[in-house]
N, C-alpha and C positions, 0 to 999 in steps of 0.2 A: 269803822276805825281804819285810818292811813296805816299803809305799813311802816312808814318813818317810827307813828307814834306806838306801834305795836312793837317795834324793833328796841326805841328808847325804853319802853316799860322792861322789856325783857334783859336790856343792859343794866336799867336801875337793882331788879331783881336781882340780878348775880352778885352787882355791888354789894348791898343788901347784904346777902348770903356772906361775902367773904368779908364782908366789915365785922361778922357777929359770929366767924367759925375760927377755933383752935388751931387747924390744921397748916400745914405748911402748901399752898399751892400758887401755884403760876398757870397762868392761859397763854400761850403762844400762837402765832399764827401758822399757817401752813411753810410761809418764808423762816421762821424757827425764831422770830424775833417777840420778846413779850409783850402783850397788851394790856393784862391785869395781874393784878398778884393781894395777896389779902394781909390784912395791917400785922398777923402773927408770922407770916415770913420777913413784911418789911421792919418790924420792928427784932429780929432775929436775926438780921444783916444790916441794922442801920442804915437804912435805904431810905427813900423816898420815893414814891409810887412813879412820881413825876422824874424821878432820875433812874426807876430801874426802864422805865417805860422806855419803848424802841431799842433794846439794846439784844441782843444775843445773849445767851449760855456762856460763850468764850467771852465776854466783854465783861461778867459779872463774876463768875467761877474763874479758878484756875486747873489744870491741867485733868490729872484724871479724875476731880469733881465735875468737869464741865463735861468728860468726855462719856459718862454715868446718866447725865442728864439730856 
């Protein structure tokens, strides 16, 4: 198996996970900007995956919420 197609199964998976979990979580990168977040956060900030996506902590949060996270 390619590791492209190793790599996608392992992003599918996580999707997976946070499509079907309660929990409030974000994945960021090491640059500190998000790349996933699971539908009981976005639907807890009326967000959209696709407009919380590429953005910061400060860009989403305000002040000492953002400065916590």
């Amino acid at each position: 198996m390619s590791e492209l197609k190793k790599l996608a199964e392992r992003k599918q998976l996580l999707k997976n996970i946070f499509d079907h979990t309660d929990g409030l979580i974000l994945v960021k990168g090491l640059d500190g900007v998000y790349t996933m977040g699971i539908r009981a956060l976005l639907n807890t900030f009326n967000e959209t995956l696709e407009n919380l996506n590429k953005k910061t902590v400060h860009e989403i949060f305000d002040g000492e919420l953002a400065a916590n996270w």
